[in-house]
C-alpha positions in Angstrom: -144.9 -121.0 -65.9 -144.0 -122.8 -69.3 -146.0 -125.7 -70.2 -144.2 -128.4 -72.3 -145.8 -131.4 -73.5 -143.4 -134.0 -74.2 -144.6 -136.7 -76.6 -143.4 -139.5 -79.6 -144.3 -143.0 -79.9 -144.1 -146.2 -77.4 -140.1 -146.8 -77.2 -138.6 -143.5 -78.9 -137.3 -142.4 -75.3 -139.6 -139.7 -74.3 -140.0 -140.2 -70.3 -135.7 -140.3 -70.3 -136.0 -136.9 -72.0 -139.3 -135.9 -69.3 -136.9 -137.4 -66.3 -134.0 -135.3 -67.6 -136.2 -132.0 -67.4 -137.3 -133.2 -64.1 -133.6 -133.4 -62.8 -133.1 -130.1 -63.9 -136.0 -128.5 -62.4 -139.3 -129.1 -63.5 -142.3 -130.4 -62.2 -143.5 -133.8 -64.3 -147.1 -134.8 -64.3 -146.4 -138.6 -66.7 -149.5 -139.7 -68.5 -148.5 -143.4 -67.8 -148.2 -142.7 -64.0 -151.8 -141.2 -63.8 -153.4 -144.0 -65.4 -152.4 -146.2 -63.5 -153.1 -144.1 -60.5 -156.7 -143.6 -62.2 -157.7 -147.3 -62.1 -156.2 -148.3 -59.0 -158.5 -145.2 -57.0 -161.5 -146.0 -59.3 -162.8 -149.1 -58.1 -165.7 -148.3 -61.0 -162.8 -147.8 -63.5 -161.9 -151.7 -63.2 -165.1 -152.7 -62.9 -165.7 -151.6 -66.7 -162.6 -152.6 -67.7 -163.3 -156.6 -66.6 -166.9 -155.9 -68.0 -165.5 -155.2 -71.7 -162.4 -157.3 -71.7 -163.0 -160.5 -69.2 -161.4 -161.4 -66.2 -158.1 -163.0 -67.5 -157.3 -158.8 -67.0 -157.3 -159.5 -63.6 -154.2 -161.2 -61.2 -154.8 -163.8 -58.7 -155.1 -161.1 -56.2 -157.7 -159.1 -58.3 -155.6 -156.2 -59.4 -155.3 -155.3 -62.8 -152.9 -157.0 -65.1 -151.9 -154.3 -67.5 -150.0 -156.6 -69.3 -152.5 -158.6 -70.5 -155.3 -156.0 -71.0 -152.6 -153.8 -73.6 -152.1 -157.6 -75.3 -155.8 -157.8 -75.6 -156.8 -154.4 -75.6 -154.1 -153.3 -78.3 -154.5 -156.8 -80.7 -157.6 -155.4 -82.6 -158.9 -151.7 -83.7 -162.5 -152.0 -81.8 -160.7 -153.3 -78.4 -158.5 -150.4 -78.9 -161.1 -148.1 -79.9 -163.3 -149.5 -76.5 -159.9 -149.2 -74.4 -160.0 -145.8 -75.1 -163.5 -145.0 -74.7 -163.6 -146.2 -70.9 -160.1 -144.6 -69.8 -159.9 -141.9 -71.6 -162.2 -139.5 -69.9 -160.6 -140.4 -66.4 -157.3 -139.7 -67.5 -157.7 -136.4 -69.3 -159.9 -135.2 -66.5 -156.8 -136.1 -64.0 -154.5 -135.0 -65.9 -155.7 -131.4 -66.4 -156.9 -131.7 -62.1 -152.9 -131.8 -61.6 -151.7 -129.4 -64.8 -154.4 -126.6 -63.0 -153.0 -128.0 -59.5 -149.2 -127.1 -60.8 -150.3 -123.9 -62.2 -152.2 -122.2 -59.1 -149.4 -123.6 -56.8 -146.5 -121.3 -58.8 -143.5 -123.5 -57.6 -141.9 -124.3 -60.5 -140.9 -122.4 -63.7 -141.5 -125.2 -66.2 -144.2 -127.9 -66.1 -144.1 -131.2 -68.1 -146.5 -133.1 -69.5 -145.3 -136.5 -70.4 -147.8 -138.4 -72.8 -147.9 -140.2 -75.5 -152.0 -138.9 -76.1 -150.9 -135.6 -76.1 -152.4 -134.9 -80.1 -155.2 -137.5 -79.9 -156.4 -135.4 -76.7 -155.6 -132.4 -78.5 -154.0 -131.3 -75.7 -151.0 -129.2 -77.6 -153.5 -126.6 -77.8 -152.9 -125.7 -74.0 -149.8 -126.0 -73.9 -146.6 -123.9 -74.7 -144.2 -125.9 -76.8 -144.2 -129.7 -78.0 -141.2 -132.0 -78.3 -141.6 -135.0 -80.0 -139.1 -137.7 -79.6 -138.7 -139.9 -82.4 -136.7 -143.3 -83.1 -136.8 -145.8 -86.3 -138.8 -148.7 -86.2 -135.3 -150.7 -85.5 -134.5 -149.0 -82.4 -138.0 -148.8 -80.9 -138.8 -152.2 -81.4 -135.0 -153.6 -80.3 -136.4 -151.1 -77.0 -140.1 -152.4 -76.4 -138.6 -156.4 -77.0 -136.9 -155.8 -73.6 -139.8 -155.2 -71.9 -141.3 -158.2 -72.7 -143.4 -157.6 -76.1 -143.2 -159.7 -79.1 -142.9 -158.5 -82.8 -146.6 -158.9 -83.2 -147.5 -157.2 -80.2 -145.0 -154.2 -81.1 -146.4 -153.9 -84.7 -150.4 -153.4 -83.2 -149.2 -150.8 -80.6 -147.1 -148.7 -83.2 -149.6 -148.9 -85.6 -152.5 -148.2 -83.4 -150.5 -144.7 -82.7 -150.4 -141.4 -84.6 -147.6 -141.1 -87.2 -144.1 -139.8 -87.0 -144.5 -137.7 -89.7 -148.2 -135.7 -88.2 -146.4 -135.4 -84.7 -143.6 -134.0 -86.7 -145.4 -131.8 -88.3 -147.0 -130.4 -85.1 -144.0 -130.1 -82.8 -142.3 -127.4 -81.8 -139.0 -129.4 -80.9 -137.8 -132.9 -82.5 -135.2 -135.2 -80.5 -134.3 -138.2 -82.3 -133.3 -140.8 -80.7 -131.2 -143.7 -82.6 -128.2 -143.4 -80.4 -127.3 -143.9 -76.3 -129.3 -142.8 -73.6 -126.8 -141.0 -72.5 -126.5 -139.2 -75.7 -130.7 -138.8 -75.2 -130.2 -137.1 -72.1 -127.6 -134.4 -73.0 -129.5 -133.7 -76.3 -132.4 -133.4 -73.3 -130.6 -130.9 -71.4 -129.5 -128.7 -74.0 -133.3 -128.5 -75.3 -134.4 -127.4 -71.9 -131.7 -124.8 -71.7 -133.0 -123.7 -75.6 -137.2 -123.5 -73.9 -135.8 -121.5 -71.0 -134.0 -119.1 -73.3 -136.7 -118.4 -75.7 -139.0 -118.3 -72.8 -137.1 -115.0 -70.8 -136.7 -113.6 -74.5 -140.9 -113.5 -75.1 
């Protein structure tokens, strides 16, 4: 099995280029899907999370408003920093439960990992090749506006995430992104036809 970790800043397209390797064969295990997986089976999980960062986290129906803990959460370096601290160790600890899952089970040839923590985990280290998507400021922002975040908002979260140029500097594979997401998807496909090639030639 080839392990690819798939990885870039918040709105430079990275799960369109994981769902794209997904479409054409390979098993996905997303970083964003597992945490909130994490919290919603780990009643403890939420429980620490209302502890450190109040109950305005929380909707009317008690479930956890992830909108409002990332506008908290991401606003200032030690929220972050505590964010981090509490989550952290669940997710990584899933996340390599289903990577050792999808190994043992030997059902598909390639396995993604699709997360954005991939070099603050260190995780490139078990892992076959990296791709790190990549975008400009312009584009990423014009991206994460649509999903409801304000300049402000946008500027903590990129800033609060590693650098283009050190996840450049690590990868294996770049995609940029600054065009459609149509034209995303076939630069996609043609990198996964590139890792399955160099992968039968090793």
């Amino acid at each position: 099995m080839i392990t690819i970790g798939i990885t870039g800043q918040i709105g430079c397209g990275k799960s369109v280029v994981a769902d794209e390797f997904a479409r054409l064969g390979a098993v996905v295990i997303s970083g964003d899907k597992l945490g909130h997986e994490v919290i919603d089976k780990h009643s403890q999980l939420l429980k620490a999370l209302v502890r450190k960062f109040g109950s305005q986290i929380l909707t009317k129906t008690g479930r956890l408003d992830r909108s409002e803990l990332g506008r908290i959460a991401f606003g200032d370096d030690l929220k972050t920093k505590s964010l981090n601290e509490i989550v952290h160790p669940w997710l990584l600890r899933q996340m390599r439960t289903e990577i050792t899952q999808a190994r043992k089970s030997k059902k598909w040839k390639i396995l993604v990992v699709d997360a954005a923590l991939i070099y603050n985990w260190r995780l490139e280290q078990e892992l076959d090749y990296i791709v790190v998507v990549e975008s400009t400021y312009k584009n990423q922002s014009a991206r994460l506006k649509t999903r409801g975040l304000t300049g402000k908002e946008i500027r903590n979260r990129i800033r609060r995430q590693i650098p283009k140029y050190i996840q450049r500097r690590s990868a294996d594979f770049v995609l940029t992104n600054n065009g459609t997401k149509k034209e995303l998807i076939a630069h996609a496909a043609r990198l996964y036809e590139r890792i399955l090639k160099l992968a039968k030639s090793v």
